[in-house]
DRENPA-3360 file (N, C-alpha, C; in nm, 2 decimals, always signed):
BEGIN
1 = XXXXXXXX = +1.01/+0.42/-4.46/+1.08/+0.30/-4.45/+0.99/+0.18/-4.51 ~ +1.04/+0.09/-4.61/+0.97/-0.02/-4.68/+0.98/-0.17/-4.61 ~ +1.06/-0.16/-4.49/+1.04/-0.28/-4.41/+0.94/-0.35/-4.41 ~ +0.93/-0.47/-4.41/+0.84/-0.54/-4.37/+0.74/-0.59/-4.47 ~ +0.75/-0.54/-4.63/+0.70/-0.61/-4.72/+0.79/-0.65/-4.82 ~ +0.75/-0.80/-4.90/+0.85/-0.87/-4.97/+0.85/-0.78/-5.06 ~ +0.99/-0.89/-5.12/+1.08/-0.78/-5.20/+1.08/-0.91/-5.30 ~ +1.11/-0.92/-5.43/+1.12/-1.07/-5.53/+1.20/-0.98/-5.63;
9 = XXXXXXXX = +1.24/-1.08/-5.68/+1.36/-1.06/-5.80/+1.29/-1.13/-5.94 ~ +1.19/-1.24/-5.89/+1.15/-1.30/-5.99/+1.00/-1.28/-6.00 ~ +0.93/-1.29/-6.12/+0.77/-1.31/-6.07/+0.77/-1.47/-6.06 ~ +0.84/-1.55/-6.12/+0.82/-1.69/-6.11/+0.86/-1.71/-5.89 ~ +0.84/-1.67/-5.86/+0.86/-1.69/-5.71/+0.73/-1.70/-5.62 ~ +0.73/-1.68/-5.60/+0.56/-1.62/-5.47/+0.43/-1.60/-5.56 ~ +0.41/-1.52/-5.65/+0.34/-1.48/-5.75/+0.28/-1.60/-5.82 ~ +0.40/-1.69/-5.86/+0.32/-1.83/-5.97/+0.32/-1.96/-5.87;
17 = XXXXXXXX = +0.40/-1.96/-5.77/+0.38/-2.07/-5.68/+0.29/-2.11/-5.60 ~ +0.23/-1.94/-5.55/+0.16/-1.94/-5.41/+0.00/-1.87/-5.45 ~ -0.07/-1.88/-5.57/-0.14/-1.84/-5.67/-0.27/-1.86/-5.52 ~ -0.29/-2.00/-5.46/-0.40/-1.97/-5.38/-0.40/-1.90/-5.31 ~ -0.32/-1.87/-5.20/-0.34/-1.77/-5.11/-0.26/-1.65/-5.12 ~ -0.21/-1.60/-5.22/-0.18/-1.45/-5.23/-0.27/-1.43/-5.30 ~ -0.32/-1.22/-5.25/-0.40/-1.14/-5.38/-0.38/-1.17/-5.51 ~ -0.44/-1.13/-5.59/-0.39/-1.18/-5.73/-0.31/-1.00/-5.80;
25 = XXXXXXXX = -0.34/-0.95/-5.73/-0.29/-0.84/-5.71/-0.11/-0.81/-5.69 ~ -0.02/-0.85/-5.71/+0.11/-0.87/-5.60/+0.15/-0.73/-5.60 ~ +0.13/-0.64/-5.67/+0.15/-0.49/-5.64/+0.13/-0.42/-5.50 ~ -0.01/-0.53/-5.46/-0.06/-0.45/-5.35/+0.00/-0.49/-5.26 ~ +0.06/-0.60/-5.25/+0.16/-0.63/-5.09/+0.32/-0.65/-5.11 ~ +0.43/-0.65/-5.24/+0.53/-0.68/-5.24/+0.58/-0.59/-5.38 ~ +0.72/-0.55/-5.38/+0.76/-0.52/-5.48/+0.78/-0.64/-5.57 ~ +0.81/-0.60/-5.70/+0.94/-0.70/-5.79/+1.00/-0.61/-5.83;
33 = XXXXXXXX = +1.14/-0.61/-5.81/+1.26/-0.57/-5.87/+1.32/-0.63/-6.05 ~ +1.32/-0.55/-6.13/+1.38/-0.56/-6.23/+1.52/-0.59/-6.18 ~ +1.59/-0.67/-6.31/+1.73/-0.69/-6.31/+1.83/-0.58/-6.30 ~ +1.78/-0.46/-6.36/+1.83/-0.34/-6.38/+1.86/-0.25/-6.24 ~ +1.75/-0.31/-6.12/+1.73/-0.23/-5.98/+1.78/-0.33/-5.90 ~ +1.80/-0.46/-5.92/+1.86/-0.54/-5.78/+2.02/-0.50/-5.69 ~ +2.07/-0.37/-5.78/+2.23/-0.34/-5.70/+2.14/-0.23/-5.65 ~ +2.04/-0.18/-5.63/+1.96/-0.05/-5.59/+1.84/-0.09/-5.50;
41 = XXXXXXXX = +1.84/-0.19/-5.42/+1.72/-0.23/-5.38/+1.66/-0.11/-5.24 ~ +1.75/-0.11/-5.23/+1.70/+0.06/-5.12/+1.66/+0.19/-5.13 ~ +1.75/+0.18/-5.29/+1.66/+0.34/-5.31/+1.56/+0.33/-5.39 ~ +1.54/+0.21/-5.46/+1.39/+0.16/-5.55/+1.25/+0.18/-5.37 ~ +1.30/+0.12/-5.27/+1.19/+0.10/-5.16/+1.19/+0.27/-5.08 ~ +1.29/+0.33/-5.10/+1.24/+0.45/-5.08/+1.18/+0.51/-5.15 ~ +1.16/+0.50/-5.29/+1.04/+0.57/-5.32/+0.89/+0.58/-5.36 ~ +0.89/+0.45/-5.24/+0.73/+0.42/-5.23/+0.71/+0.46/-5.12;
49 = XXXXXXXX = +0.58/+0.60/-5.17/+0.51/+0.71/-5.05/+0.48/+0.59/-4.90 ~ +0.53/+0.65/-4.82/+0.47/+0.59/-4.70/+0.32/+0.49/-4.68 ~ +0.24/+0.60/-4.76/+0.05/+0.53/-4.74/+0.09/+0.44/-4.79 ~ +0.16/+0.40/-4.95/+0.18/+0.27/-4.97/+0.23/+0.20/-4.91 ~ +0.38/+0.22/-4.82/+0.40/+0.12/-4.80/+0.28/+0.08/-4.66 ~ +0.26/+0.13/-4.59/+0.17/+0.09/-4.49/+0.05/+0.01/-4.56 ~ -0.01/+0.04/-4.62/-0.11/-0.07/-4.71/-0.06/-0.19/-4.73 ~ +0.05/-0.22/-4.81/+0.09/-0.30/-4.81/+0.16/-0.37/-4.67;
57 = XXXXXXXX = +0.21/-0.38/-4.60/+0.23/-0.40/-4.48/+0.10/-0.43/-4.41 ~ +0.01/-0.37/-4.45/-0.14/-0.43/-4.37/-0.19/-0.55/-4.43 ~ -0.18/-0.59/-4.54/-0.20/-0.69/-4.65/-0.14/-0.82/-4.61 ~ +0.00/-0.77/-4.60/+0.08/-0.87/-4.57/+0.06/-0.96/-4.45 ~ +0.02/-0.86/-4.32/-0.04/-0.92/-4.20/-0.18/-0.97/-4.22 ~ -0.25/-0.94/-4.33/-0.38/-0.99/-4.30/-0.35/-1.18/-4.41 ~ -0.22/-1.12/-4.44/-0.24/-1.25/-4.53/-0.14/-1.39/-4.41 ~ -0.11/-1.33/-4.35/-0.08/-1.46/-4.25/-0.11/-1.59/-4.22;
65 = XXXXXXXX = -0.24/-1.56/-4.19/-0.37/-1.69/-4.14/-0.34/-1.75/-4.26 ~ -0.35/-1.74/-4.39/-0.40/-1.76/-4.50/-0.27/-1.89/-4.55 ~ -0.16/-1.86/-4.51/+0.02/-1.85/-4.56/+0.04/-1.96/-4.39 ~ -0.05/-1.98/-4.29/+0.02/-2.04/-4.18/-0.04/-2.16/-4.13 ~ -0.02/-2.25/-4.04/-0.06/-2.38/-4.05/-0.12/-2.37/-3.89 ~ -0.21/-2.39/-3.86/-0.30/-2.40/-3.75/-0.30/-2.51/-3.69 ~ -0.31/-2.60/-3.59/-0.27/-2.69/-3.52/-0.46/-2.79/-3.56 ~ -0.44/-2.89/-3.62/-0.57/-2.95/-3.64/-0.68/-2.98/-3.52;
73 = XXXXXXXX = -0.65/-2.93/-3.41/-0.74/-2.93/-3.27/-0.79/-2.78/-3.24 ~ -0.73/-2.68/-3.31/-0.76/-2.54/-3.24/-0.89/-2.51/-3.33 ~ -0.90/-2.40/-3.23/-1.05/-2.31/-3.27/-0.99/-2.19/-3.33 ~ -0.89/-2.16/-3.40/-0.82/-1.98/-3.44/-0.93/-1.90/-3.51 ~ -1.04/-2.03/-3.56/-1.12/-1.90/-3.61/-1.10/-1.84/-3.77 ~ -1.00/-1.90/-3.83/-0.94/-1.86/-3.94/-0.91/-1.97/-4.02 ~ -0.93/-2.01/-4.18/-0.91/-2.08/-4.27/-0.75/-2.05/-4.30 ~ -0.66/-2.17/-4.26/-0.54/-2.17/-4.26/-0.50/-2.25/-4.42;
81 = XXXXXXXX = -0.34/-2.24/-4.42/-0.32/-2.30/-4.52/-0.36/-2.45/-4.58 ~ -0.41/-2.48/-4.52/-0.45/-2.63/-4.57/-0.56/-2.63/-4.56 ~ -0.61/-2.54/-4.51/-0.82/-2.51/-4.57/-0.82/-2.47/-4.71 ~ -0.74/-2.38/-4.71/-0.71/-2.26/-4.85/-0.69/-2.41/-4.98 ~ -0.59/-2.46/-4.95/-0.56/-2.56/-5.02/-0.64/-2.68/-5.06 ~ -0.74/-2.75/-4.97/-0.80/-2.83/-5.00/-0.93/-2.77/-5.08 ~ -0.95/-2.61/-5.05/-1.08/-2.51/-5.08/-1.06/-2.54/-5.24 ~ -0.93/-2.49/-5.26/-0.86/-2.45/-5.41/-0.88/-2.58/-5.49;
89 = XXXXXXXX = -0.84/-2.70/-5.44/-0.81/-2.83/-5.54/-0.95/-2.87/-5.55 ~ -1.08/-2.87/-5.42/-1.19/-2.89/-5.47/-1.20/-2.83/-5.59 ~ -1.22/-2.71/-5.60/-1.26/-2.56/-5.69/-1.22/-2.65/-5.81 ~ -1.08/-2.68/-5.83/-1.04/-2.71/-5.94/-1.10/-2.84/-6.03 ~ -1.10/-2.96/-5.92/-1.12/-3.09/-5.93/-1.29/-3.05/-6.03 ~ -1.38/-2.97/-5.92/-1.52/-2.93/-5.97/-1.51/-2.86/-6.15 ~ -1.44/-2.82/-6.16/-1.41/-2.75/-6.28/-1.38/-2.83/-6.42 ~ -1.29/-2.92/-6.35/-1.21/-3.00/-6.44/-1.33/-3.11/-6.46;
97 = XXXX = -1.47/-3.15/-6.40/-1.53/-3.20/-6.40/-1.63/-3.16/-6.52 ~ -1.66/-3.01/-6.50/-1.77/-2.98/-6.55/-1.71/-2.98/-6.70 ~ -1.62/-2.99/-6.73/-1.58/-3.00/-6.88/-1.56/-3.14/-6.95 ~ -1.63/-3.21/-6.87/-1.63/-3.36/-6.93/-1.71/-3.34/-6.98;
% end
């Protein structure tokens, strides 16, 4: 059973929007569905062997922290979405710098 990891119709979705905090990998935690397989979406996820889907499913939970918003007082212990985010636009801002 392929429960529990995403499913996209588009790559323009998750893939190009959410570039900081997903793998850059998206094989490794979600399908994409061709045009041709969206009236078939159940028997396209049945034929990904079990180990895969469980990998992926483990991915998906580890990507949580990463994708969730932490209360600005707590200790979770974890760089949440808005660490990730300010991490990334530094990164960028520094980059866009060095090419002056």
């Amino acid at each position: 059973m392929a429960g529990c990891i995403p499913v996209f119709l588009s790559e323009h979705s998750a893939y190009s929007q959410y570039q900081w905090y997903l793998p850059a990998r998206p094989e490794d935690w979600s399908v994409l569905l061709k045009p041709d397989q969206w009236d078939r979406v159940e028997e396209v996820l049945a034929r990904i062997h079990s180990n895969a889907v469980a990998k992926m499913r483990d991915t998906v939970i580890e990507l949580i922290p990463r994708i969730s918003y932490a209360h600005p007082d707590s200790s979770v212990g974890f760089q949440d979405a808005v660490n990730i985010a300010l991490i990334e636009l530094t990164k960028r801002v520094r980059s866009n710098q060095d090419g002056l």
